[in-house]
C-alpha positions in Angstrom: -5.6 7.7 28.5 -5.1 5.0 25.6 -6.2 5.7 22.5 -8.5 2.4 22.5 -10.6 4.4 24.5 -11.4 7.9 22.5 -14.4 8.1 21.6 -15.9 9.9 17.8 -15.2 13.7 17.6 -12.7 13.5 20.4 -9.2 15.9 19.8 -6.2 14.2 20.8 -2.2 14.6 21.3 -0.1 11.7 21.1 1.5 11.1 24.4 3.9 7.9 23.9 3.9 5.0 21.8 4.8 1.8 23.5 5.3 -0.9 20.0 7.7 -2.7 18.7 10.0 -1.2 17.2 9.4 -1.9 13.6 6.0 -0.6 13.8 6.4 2.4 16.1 9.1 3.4 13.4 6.4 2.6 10.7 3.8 4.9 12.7 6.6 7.7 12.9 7.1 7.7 9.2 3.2 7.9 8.9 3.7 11.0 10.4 2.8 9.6 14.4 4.9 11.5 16.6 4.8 13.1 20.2 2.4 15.7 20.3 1.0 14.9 17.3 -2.7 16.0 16.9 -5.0 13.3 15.8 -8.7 13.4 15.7 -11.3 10.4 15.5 -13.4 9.6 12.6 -15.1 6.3 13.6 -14.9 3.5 15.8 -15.8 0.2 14.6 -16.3 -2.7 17.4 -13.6 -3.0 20.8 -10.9 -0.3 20.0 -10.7 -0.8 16.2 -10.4 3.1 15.3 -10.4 5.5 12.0 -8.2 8.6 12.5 -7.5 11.3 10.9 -3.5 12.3 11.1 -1.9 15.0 9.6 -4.7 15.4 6.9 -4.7 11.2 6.2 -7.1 8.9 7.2 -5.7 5.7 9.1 -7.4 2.3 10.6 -5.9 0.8 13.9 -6.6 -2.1 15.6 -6.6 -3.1 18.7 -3.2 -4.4 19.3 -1.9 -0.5 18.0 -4.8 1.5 19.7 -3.9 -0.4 23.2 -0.3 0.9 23.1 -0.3 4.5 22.2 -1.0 6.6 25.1 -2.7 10.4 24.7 -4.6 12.9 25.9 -7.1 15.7 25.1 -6.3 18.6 22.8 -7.0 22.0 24.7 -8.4 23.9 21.5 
């Protein structure tokens, strides 16, 4: 599933991140790595989302939320 599609409240684990490299590398240092656990705060119009990662709160837009795949916590 791509992250563009989560919906609010919904647990998640980074899968893959297909970006350039600049801004996959800018993710990673955001903390954005495989398996990482991210949860969604809000979702504001076609895949523009607020998440919460590693205890900080981040926007993406489209273009980003498009290219990083993921998949449901099990907790």
């Amino acid at each position: 599933m791509l992250l563009k599609d989560a919906k609010i409240g919904d647990q998640l684990q980074v899968e893959a991140i297909h970006l350039p490299f600049e801004l996959e590398r800018r993710l990673e240092a955001l903390g954005m790595t495989q398996h990482s656990p991210i949860t969604v705060l809000h979702r504001k119009g076609r895949g523009i989302l607020i998440i919460k990662l590693r205890g900080s709160r981040f926007a993406l837009g489209y273009p980003i939320t498009k290219n990083i795949e993921v998949r449901r916590s099990e907790k």
